[in-house]
VOGU-3710 file (C-alpha; in Angstrom, 3 decimals, decimal comma):
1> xxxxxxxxxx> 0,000/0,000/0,000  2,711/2,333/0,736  4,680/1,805/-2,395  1,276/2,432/-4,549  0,959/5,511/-2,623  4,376/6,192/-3,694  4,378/6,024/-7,040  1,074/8,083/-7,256  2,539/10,507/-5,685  5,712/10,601/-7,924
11> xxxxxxxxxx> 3,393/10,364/-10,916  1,579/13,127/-9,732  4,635/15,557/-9,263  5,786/14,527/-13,190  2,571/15,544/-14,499  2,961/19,010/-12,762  6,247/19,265/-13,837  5,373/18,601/-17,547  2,642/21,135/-17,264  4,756/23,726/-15,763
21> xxxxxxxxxx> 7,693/23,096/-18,718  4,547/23,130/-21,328  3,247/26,389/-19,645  6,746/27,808/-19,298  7,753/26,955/-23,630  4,518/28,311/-24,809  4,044/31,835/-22,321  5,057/34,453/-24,178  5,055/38,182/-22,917  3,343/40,497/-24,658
31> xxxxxxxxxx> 3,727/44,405/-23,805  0,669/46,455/-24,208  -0,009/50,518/-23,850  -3,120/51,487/-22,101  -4,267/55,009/-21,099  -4,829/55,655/-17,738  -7,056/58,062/-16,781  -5,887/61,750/-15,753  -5,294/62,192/-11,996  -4,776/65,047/-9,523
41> xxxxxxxxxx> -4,423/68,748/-11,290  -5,087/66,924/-15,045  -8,071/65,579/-13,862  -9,912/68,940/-12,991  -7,537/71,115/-14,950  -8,358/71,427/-18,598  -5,561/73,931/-19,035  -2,832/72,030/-17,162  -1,186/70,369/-19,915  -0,740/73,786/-21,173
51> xxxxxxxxxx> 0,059/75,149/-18,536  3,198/72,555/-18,258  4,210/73,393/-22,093  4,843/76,887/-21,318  6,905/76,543/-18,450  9,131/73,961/-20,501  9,390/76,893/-23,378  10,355/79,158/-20,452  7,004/81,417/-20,377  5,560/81,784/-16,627
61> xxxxxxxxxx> 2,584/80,526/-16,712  -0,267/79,867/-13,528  -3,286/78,201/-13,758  -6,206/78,932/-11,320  -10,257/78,704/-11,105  -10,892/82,053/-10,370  -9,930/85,116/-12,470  -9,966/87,426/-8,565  -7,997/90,510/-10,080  -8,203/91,846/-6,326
71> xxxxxxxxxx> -5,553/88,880/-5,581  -4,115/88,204/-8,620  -3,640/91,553/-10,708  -1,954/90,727/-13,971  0,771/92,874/-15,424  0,677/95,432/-18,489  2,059/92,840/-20,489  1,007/89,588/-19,079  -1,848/87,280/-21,373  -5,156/85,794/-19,971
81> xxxxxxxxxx> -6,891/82,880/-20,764  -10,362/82,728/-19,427  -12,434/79,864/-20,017  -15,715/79,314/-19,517  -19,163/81,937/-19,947  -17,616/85,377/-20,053  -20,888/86,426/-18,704  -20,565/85,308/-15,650  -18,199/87,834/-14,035  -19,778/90,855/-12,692
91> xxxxxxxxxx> -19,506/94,339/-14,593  -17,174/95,781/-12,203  -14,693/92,922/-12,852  -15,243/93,401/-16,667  -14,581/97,320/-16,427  -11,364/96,442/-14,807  -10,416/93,719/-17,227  -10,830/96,019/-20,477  -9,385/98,521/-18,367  -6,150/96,403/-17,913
101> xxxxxxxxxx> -6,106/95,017/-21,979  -6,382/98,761/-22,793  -2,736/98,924/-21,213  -1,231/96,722/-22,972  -2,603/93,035/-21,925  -4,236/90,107/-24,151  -7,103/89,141/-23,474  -8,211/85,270/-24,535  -12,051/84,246/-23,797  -14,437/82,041/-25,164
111> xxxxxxxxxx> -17,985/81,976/-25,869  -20,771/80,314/-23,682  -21,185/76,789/-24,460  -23,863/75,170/-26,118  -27,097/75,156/-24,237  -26,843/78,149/-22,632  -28,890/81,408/-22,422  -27,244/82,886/-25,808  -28,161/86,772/-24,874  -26,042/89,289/-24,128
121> xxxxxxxxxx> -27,062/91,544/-20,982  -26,366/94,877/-20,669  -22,924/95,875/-19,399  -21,782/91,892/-19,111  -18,259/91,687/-21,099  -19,497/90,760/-24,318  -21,693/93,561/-24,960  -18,814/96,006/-23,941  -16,914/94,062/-26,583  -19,516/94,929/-29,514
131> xxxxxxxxxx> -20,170/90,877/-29,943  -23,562/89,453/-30,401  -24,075/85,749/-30,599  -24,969/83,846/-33,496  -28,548/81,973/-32,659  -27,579/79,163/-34,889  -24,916/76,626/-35,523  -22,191/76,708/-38,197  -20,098/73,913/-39,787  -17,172/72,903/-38,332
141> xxxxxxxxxx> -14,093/75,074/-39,867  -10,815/72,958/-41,108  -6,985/73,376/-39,617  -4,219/72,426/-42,570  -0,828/72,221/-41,955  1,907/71,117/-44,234  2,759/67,721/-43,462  -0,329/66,954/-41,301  -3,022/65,551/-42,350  -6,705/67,991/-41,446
151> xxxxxxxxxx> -8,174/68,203/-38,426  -11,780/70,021/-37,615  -11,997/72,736/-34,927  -14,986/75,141/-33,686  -17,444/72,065/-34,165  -20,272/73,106/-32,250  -19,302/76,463/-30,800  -21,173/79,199/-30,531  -20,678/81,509/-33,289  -20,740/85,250/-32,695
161> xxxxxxxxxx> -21,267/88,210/-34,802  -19,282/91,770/-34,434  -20,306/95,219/-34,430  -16,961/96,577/-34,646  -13,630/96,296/-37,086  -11,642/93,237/-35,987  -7,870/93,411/-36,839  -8,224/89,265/-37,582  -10,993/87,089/-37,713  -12,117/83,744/-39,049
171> xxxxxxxxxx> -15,872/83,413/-40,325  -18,009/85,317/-42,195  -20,866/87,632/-41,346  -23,642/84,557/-42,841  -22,244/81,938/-40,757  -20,766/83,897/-38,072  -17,117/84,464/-36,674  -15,368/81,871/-34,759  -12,692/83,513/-34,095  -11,778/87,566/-33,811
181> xxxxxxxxxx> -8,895/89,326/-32,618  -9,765/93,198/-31,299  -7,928/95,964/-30,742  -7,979/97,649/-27,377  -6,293/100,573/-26,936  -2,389/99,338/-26,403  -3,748/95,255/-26,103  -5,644/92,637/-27,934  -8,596/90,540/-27,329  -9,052/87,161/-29,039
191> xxxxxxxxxx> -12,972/85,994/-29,210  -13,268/82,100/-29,770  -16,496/80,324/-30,306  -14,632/77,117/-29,047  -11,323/76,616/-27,145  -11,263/72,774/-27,144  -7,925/72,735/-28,565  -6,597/74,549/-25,434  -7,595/71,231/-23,553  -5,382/68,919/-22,412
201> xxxxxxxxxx> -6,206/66,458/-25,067  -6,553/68,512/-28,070  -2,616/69,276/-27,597  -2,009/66,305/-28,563  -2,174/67,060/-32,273  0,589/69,328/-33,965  -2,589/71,504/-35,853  -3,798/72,226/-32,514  -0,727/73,292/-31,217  0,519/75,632/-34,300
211> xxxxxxxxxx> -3,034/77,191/-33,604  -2,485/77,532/-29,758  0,910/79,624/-30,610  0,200/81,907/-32,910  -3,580/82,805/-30,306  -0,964/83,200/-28,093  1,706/85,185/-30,051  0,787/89,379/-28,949  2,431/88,773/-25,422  4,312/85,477/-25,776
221> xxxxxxxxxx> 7,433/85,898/-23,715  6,587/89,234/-22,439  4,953/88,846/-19,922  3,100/85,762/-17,065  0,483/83,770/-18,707  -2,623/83,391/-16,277  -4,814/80,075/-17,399  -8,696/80,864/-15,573  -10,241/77,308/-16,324  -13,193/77,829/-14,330
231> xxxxxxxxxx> -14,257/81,004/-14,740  -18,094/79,962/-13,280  -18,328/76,279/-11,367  -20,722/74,224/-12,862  -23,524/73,426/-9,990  -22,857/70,343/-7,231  -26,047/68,633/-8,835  -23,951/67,787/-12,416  -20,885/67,385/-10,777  -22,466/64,255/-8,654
241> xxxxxxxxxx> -24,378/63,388/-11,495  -20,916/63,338/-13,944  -18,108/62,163/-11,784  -19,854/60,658/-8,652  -22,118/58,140/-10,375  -19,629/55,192/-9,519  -20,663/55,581/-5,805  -24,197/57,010/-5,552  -25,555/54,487/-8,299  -24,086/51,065/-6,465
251> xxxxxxxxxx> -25,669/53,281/-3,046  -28,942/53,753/-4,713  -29,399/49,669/-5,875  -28,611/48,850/-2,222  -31,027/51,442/-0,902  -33,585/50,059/-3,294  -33,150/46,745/-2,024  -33,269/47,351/1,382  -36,804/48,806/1,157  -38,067/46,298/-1,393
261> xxxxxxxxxx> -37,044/44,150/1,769  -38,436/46,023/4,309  -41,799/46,692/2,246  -44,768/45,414/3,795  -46,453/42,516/1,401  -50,211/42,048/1,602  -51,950/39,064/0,497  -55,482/38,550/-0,692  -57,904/41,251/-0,291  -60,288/39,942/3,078
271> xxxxxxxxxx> -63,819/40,926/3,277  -64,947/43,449/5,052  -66,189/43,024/8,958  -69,763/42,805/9,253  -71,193/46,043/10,492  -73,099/45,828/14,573  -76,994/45,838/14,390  -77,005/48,136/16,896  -74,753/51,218/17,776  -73,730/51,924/20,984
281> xxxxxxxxxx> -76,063/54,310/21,747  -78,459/52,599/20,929  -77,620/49,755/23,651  -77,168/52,297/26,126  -80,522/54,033/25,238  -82,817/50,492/25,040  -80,471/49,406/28,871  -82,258/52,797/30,344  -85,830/52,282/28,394  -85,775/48,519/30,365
291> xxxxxxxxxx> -84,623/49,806/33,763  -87,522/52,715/33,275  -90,118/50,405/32,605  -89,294/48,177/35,418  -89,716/50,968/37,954  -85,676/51,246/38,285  -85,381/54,728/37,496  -84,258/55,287/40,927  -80,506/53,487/38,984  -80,379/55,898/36,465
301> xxxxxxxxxx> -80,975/59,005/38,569  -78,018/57,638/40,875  -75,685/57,228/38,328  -76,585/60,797/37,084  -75,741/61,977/40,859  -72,785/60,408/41,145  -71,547/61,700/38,127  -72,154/65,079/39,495  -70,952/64,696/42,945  -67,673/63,141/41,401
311> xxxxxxxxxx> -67,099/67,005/39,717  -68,602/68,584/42,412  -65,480/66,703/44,643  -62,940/68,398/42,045  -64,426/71,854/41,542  -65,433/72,329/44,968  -64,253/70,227/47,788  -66,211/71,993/50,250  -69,381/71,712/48,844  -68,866/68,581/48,397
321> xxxxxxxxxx> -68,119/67,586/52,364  -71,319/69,020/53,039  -74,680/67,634/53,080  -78,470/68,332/53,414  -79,558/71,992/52,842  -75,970/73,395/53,603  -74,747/71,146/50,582  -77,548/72,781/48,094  -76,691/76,652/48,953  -73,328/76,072/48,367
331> xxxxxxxxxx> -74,090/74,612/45,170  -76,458/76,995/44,458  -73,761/79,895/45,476  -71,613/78,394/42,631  -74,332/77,750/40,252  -76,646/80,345/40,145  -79,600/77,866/40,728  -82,195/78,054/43,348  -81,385/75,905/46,224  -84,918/74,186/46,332
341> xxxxxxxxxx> -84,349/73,085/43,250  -80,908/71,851/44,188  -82,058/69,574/47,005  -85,524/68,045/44,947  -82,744/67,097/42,137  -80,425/65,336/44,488  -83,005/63,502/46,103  -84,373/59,805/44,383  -87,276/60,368/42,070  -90,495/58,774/42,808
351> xxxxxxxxxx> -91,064/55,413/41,573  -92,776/55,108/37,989  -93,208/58,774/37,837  -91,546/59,251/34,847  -92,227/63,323/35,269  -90,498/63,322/38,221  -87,741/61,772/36,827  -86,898/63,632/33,887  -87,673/66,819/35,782  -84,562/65,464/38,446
361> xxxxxxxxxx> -82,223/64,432/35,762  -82,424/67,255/33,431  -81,956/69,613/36,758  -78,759/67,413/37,528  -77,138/67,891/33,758  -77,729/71,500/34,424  -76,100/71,679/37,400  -73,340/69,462/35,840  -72,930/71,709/32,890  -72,826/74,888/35,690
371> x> -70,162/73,957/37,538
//
């Protein structure tokens, strides 16, 4: 037995070791590429590749979400980029920003994206600009290079039309203008109708970045290039909605099941309880009938008594220690009753006089009511 289990056991290890040689001649390594996704400043930076471009061609360059000229006051030479819906900052901050071009700055800004309110307000940067937007939607415009093959740009932008002389622009008055370069007393303002190639991934192609250098030309070198990527936050609702759903949605399932758990489950409709012959008061009035009839009325105009001794006890103690005619002037001193008529309705009614009776008891609900 031991020498079976023996050679089991060494014909057990040679199979392993002929799949282990088999595994090891035909594995074969085979390298592949894969693109991760963007993480810290790339992932909420669309300017940061940029950004890292011009400080390895020697131009200072800062990248922030706020434009907050009270902090950050560019120089007369300096260039910035301002992403986002122009509309957005307030007119003080847009006085101040033409203000600063008109010294000798360049100004880069795009138009709203698509789906947004398309007028211009009064006093907003835009209209101090002379720029109306185009209501509808032009073809996409084509980038050639020599030695690169053609690439699209301004594919869905909004399109804009001008009221004043540009010094360059790209468009036509029919179509609209997707780009424009203004003059501003000593500085320049560039209007684009899309600045995707600006992104981090549109640098990626050499069109794009010919067309990024020469936007970028008035004030290259010169001066600190300040990239606003953010110049209004979109709300918390579509941020959760567009980078959050990876938690809330697996949240929401469990949630889901928990009260589909929980729920309360009915079965099969039961029929409904048969409705008493009789209501209560009804019992209560036929019980007094039968005790009247019987000649116990004397029952019925002691339980009324008691009744109003018992709040007589709580509303007036002393009234209620005495007895006899002391007890009815009190009560009548409280009521307002005569006291006769106190002390007949506190004594037992005579039997079968049904009279009597109701004359006692509707005395004592008075007096009840009185107290």
């Amino acid at each position: 037995m031991s020498r079976l289990r023996l050679a089991l056991t060494a014909l057990g290890l040679l199979c392993l070791a002929m799949l282990a040689a088999w595994w090891h001649h035909n594995y074969q390594r085979v390298p592949q590429v894969r693109q991760l996704p963007p993480g810290g400043e790339a992932a909420y930076n669309p300017l940061y590749a940029l950004k890292l471009a011009l400080r390895a061609d020697g131009v200072e360059a800062e990248s922030r979400q706020r434009l907050d000229l009270a902090v950050h006051r560019p120089g007369p030479r300096d260039t910035v980029v301002l992403l986002g819906d122009p509309r957005s900052l307030s007119r003080t901050d847009a006085e101040a920003l033409l203000q600063w071009v008109e010294g000798g700055g360049h100004l880069l800004l795009t138009t709203p994206r698509l789906g947004r309110d398309r007028s211009v307000r009064e006093g907003d940067l835009l209209q101090q600009l002379g720029l109306s937007l185009q209501p509808g939607y032009g073809s996409c415009e084509q980038l050639q290079l020599p030695g690169q093959p053609r690439r699209a740009a301004f594919c869905g932008g909004t399109r804009f039309v001008l009221r004043v002389d540009p010094v360059l622009s790209w468009g036509d008055v029919q179509a609209g203008f997707v780009h424009a370069r203004l003059a501003r007393g000593k500085g320049l303002v560039d209007v684009l109708a899309q600045a995707d190639f600006l992104h981090n991934d549109g640098l990626r192609e050499v069109p794009h970045l010919a067309l990024a250098r020469q936007l970028l030309a008035p004030n290259y070198g010169l001066g600190r290039m300040h990239l606003v990527y953010a110049a209004d936050m979109p709300p918390l609702w579509r941020l959760l909605l567009e980078r959050a759903w990876m938690a809330w949605l697996p949240l929401l399932l469990a949630l889901s099941a928990w009260l589909w758990m929980r729920v309360q489950r009915f079965g099969p409709a039961l029929p409904a309880p048969p409705q008493a012959r009789r209501s209560l008061l009804e019992h209560v009035q036929a019980s007094g009938e039968h005790l009247r009839r019987h000649g116990l009325s004397a029952l019925l105009h002691a339980a009324m008594r008691d009744a109003f001794l018992a709040r007589l006890r709580r509303r007036d103690p002393l009234a209620a220690a005495l007895s006899g005619v002391a007890q009815a002037e009190a009560i009548a001193a409280r009521t307002g009753l005569p006291a006769p008529e106190i002390e007949h309705a506190l004594r037992s009614p005579r039997p079968r006089d049904a009279g009597d009776f109701r004359l006692r008891v509707a005395r004592l609900v008075e007096m009840r009511k009185r107290l």
